[in-house]
Backbone as a ProteinNet text record, in pm:
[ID]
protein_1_A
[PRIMARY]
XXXXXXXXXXXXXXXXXXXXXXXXXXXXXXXXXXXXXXXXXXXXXXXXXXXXXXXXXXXXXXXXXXXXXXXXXXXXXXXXXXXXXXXXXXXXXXXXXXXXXXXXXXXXXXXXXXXXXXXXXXXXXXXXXXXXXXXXXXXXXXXXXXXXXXXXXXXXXXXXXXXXXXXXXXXXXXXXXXX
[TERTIARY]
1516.1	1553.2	1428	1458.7	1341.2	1350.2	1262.5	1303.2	1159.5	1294	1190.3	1220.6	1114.4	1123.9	996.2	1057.1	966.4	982.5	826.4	853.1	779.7	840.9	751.2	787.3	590.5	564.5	502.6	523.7	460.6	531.9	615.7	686.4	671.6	613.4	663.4	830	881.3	1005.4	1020.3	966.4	967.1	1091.8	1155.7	1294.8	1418	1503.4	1623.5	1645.4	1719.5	1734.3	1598.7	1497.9	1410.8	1295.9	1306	1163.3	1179.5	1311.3	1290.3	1239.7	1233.5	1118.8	970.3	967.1	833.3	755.1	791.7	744.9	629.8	515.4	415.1	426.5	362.1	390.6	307.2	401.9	347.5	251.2	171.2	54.2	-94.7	-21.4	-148.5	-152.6	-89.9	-119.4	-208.6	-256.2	-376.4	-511.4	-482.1	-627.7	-677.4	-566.1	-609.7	-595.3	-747.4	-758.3	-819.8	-808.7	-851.3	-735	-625.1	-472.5	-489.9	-518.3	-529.4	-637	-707.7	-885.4	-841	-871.2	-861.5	-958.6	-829.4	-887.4	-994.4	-1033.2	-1165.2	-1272	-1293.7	-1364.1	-1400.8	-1251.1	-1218.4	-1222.9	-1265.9	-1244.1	-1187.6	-1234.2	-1167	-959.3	-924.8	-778.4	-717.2	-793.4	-716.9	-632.9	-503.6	-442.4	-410	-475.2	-463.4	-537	-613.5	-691.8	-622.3	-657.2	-624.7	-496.9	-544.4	-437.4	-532.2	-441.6	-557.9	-622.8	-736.1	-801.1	-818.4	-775.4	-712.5	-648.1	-535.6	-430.1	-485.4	-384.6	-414.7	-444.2	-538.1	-533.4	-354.2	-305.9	-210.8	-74	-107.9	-8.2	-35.7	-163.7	-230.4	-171.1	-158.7	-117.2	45	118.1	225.3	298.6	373.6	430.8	437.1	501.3	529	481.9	370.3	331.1	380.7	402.7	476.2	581.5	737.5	805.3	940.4	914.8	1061.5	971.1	1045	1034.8	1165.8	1147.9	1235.3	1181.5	1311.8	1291.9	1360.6	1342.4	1446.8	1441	1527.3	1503.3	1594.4	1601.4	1701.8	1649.8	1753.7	1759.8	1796.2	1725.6	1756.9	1755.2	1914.8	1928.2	1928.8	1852.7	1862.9	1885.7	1961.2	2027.4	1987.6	1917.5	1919.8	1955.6	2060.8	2106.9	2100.2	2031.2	2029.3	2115.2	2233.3	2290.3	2282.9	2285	2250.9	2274.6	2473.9	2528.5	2509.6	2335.2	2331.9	2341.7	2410.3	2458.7	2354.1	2337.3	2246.9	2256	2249.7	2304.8	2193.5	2194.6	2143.7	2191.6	2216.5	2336.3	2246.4	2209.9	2144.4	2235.9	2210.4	2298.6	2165.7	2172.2	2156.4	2243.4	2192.7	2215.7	2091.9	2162.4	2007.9	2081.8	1972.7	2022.8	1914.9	1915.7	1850	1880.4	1784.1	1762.1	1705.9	1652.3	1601.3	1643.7	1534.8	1567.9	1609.4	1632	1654.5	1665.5	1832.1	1879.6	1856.7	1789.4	1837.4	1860.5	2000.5	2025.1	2101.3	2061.2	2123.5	2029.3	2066.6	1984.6	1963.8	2084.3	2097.1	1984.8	2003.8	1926	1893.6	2000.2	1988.1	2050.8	1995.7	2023.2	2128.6	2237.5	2304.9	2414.7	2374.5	2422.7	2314.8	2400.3	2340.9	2239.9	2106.2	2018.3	2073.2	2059.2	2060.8	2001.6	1862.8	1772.2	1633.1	1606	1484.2	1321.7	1355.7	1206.6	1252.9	1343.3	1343	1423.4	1343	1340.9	1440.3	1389.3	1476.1	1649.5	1689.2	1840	1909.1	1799.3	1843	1848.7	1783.9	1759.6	1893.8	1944.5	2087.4	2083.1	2190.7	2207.8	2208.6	2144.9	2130	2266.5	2308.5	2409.9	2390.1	2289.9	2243	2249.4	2291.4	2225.7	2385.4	2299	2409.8	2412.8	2517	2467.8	2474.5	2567.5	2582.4	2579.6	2534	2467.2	2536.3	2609.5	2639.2	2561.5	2490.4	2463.9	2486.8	2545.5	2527.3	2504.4	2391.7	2359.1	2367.5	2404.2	2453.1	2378.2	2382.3	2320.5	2376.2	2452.5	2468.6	2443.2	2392.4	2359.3	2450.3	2545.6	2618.4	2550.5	2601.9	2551	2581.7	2542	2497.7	2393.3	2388.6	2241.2	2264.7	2170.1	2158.7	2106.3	2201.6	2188	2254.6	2340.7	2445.5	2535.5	2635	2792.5	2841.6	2796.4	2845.7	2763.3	2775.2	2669.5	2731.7	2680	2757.2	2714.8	2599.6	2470.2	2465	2458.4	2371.5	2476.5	2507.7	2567.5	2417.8	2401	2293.9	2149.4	2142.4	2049.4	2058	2188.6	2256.1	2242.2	2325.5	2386	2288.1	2178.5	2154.9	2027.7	2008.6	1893.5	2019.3	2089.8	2225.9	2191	2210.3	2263.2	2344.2	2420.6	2506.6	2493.5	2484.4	2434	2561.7	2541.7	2626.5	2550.3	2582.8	2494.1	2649.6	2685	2783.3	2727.8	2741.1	2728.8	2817.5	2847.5	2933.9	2855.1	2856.1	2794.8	2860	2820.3	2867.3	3008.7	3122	3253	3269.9	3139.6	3195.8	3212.9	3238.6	3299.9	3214.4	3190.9	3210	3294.3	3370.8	3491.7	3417.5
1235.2	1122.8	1037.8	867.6	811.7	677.5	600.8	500.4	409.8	317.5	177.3	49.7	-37.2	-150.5	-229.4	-354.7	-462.5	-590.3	-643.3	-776.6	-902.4	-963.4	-1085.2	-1230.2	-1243.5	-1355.3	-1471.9	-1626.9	-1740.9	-1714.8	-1706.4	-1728.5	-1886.6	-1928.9	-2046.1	-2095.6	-2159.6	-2257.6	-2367.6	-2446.2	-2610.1	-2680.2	-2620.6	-2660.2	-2685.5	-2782	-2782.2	-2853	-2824.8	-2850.2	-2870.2	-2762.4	-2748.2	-2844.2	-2872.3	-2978.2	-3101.1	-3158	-3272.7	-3265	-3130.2	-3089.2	-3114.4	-3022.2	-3020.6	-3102.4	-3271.5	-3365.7	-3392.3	-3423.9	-3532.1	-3598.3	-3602.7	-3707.5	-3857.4	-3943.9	-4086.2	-4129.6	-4107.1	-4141.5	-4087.6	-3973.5	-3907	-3972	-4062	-4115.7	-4190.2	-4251.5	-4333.2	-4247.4	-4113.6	-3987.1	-4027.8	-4089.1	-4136	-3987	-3956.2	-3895.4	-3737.2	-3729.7	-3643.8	-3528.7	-3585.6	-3530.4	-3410	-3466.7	-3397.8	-3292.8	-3293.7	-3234.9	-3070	-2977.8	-2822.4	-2831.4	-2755.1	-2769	-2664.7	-2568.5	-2552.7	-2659.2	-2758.3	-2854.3	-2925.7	-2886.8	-3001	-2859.1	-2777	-2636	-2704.6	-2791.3	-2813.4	-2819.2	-2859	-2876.7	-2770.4	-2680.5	-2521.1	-2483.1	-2480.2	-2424.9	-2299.6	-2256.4	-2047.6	-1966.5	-1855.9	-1766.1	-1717	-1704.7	-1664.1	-1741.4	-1857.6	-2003	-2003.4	-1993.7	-2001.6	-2096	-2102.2	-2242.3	-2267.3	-2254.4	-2338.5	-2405.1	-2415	-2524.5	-2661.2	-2700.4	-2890.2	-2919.8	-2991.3	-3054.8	-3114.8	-3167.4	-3221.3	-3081.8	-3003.2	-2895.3	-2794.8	-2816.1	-2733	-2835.7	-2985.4	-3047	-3046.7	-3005.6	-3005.7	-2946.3	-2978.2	-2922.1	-2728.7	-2697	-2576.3	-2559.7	-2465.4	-2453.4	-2362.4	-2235.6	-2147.9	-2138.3	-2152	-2166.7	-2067.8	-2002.4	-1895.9	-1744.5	-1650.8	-1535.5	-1448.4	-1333.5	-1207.4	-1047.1	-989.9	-825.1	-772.1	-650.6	-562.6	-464.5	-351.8	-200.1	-115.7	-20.5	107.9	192	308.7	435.4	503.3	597.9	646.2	796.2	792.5	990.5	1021.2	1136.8	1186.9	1312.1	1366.9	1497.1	1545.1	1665.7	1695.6	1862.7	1884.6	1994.2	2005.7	2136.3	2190.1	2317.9	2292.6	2397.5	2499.5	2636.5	2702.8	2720.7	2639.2	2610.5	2497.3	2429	2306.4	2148.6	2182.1	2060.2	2068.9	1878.9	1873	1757.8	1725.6	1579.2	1594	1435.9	1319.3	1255.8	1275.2	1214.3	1083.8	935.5	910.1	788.1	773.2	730.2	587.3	499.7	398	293.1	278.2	202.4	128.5	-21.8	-119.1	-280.5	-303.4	-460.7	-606.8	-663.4	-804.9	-889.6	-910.1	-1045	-1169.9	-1282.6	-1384.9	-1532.3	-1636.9	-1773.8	-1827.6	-1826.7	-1883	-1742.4	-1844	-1716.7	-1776.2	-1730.9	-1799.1	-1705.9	-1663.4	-1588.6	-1636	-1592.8	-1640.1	-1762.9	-1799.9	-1899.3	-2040.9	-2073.9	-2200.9	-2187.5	-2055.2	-2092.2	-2178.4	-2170.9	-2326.3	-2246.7	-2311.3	-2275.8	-2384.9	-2397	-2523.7	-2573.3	-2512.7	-2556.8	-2617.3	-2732.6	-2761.3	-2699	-2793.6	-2676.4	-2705.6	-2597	-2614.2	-2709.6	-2679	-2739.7	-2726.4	-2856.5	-2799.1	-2802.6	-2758.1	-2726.3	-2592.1	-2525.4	-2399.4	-2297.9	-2278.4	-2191.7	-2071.4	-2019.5	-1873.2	-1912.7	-2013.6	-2018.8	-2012.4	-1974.6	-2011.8	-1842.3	-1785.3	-1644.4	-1583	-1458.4	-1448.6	-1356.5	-1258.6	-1175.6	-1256.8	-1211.2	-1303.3	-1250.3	-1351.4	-1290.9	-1222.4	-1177.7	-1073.6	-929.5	-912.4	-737.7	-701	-546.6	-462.6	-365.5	-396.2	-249	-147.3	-72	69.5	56.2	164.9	185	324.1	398.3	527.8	537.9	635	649	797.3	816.3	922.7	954.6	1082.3	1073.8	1194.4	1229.7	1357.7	1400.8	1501.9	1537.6	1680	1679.1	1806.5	1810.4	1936.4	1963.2	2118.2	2025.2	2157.2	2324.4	2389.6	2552.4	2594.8	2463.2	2505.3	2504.4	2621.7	2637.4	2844.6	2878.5	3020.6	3077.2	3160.7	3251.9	3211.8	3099.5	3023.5	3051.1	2980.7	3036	2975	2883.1	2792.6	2781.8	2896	2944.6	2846.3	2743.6	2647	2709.1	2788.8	2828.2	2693.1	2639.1	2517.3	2423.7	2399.1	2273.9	2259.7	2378	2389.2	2291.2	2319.5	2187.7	2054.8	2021.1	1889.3	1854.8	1938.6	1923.4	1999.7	2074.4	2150.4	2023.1	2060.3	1973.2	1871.5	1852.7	1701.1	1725.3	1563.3	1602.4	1455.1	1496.1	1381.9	1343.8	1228.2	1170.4	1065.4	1038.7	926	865.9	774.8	698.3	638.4	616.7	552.7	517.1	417.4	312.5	261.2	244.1	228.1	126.8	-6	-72.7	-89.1	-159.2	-229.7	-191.1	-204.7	-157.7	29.2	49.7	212.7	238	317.8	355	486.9	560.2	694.9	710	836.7	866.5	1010.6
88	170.8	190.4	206.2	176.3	237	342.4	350.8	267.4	234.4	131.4	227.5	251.2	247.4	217.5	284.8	170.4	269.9	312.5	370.2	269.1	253.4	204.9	322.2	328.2	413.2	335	357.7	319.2	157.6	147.1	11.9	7.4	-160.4	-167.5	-180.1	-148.5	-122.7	-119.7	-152.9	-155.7	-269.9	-254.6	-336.3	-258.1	-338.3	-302.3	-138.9	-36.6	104.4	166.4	156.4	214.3	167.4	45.2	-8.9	89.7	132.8	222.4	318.5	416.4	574.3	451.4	335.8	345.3	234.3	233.9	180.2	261.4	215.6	248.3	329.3	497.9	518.7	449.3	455	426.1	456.1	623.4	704.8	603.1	512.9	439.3	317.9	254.1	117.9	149.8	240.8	217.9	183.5	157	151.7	-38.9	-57.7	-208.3	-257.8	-354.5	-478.9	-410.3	-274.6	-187.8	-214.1	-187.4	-206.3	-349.2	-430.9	-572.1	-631.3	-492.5	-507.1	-468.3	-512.7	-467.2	-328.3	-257.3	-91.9	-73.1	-229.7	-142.5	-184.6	-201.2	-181	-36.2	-16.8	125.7	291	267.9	360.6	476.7	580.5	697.2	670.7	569.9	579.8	524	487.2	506.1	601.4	563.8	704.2	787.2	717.4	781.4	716.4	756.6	657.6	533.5	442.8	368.4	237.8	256.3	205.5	78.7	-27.6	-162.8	-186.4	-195.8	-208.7	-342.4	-408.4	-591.3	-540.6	-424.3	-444.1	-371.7	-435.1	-410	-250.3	-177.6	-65.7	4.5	-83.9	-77.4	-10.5	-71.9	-60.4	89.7	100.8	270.1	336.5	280.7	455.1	473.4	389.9	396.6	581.4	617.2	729.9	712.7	594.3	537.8	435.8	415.6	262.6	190.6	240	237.4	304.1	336	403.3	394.3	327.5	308.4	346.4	381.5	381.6	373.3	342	309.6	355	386.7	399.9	373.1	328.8	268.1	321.7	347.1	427.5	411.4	338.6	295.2	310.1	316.1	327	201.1	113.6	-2.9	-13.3	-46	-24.7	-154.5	-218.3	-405.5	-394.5	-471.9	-488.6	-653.9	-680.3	-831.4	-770.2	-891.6	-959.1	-1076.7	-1111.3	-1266.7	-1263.7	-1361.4	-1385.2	-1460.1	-1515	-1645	-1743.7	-1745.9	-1899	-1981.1	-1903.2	-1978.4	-1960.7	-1802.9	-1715.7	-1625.2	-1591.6	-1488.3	-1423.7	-1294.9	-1223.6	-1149.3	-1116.9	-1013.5	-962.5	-808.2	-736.1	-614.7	-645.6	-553.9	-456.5	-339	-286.8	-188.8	-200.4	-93.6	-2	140.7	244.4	220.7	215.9	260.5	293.1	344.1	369	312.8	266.2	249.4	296.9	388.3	406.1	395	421.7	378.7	418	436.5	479.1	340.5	223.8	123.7	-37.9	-28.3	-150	-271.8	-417	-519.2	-593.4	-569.3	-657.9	-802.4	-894.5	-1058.3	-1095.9	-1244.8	-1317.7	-1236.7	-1133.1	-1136.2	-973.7	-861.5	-741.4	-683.3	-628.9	-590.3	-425.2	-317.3	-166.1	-130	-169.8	-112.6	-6.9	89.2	225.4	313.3	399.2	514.5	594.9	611.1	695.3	843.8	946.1	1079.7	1141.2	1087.8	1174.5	1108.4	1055.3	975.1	1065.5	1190.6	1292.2	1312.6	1278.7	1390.7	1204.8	1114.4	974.4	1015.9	1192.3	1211	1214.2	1186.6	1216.9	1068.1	961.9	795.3	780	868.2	779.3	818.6	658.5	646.1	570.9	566.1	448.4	308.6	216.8	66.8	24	-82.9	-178.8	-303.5	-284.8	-371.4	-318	-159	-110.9	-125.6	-167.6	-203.6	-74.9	-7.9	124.1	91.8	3.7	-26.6	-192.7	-288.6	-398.7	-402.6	-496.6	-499.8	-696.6	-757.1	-868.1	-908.4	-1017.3	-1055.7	-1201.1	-1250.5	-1329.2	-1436.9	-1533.1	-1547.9	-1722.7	-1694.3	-1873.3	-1932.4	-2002.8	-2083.1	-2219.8	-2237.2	-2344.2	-2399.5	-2551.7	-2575.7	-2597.3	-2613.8	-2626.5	-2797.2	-2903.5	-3024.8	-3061.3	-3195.4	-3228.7	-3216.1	-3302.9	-3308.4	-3149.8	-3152.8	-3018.4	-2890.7	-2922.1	-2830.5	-2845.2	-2763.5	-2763.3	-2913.6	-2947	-3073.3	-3161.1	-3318.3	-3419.7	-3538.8	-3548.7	-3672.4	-3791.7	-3829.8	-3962.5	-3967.4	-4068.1	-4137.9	-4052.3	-4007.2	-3879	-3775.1	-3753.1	-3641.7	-3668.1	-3778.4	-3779.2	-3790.7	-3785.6	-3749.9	-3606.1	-3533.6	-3441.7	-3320.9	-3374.2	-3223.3	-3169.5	-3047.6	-2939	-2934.7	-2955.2	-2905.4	-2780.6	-2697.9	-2539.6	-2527.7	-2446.5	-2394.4	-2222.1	-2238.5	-2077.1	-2065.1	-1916.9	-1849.8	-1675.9	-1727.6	-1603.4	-1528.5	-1433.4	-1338.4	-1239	-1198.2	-1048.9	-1011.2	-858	-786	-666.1	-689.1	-608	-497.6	-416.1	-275	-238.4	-327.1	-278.8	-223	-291.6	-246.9	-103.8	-67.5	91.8	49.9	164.6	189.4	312.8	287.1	363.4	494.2
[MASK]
+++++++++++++++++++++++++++++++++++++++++++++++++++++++++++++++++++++++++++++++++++++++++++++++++++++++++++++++++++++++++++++++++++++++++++++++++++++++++++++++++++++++++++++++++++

């Protein structure tokens, strides 16, 4: 049993709904060629420790430079049995949830609903349409009992056929229930 999670802070996001909060203001184009200069040149317009200073001046003054974040947090139960006729499973089971101010899930990612309120970011954060709450997997391996000194003596088959194993992987996403 195992818990995983995962926070990510200052995600870039400047796409889609959200690039209109975090345009430029206008009052700063008069900075000219300042805008385009790597802000560690410019150190005072750094906006927080640890703000990479490769990026553009232009991009520290933004309202949001980083403006999305996400967390994730499950619970992960794993089960292994080895059996002695050859059979052997992996039974793993997760609970988890995702969340996040901005989903892009698939090629196109695109976040496209109405923002609330683009001063107050905490009214965007939401289950993504990507989280799976429940995960059931199971994983299985047998290996037949041919080959000399097994239940199944082919003679010259055996070197065809012996070390074979047969596997199966099954998943049971999000719809599974446990009862």
């Amino acid at each position: 049993m195992a818990y995983i999670g995962n926070k990510g802070t200052r995600i870039w996001g400047g796409v889609y709904n959200f690039s209109e909060l975090d345009g430029l203001p206008t009052n700063l184009l008069s900075m000219g060629d300042i805008l385009n200069a790597p802000v560690s040149q410019y150190p005072q317009y750094i906006p927080y420790t640890g703000f990479p200073t490769t990026n553009k001046v232009a991009q520290a003054l933004r309202p949001y430079p980083y403006n999305q974040n996400s967390s994730y947090n499950s619970m992960q139960i794993t089960a292994t049995r080895h059996l002695t006729a050859g059979l052997g499973f992996i039974a793993a089971y997760t609970w988890s949830k995702t969340l996040g101010t901005s989903d892009t899930n698939g090629p196109a990612g695109q976040y496209s609903v109405t923002i609330q309120d683009y001063y107050n970011r905490r009214l965007e954060r939401s289950v993504t349409s990507f989280n799976l709450p429940q995960t059931f997997k199971l994983t299985w391996v047998y290996e037949p009992p041919i080959g000399k000194g097994n239940k199944v003596d082919l003679g010259w088959g055996n070197y065809i056929l012996r070390g074979w194993q047969l596997a199966g992987i099954q998943s049971y996403p999000q719809d599974f229930q446990l009862l």
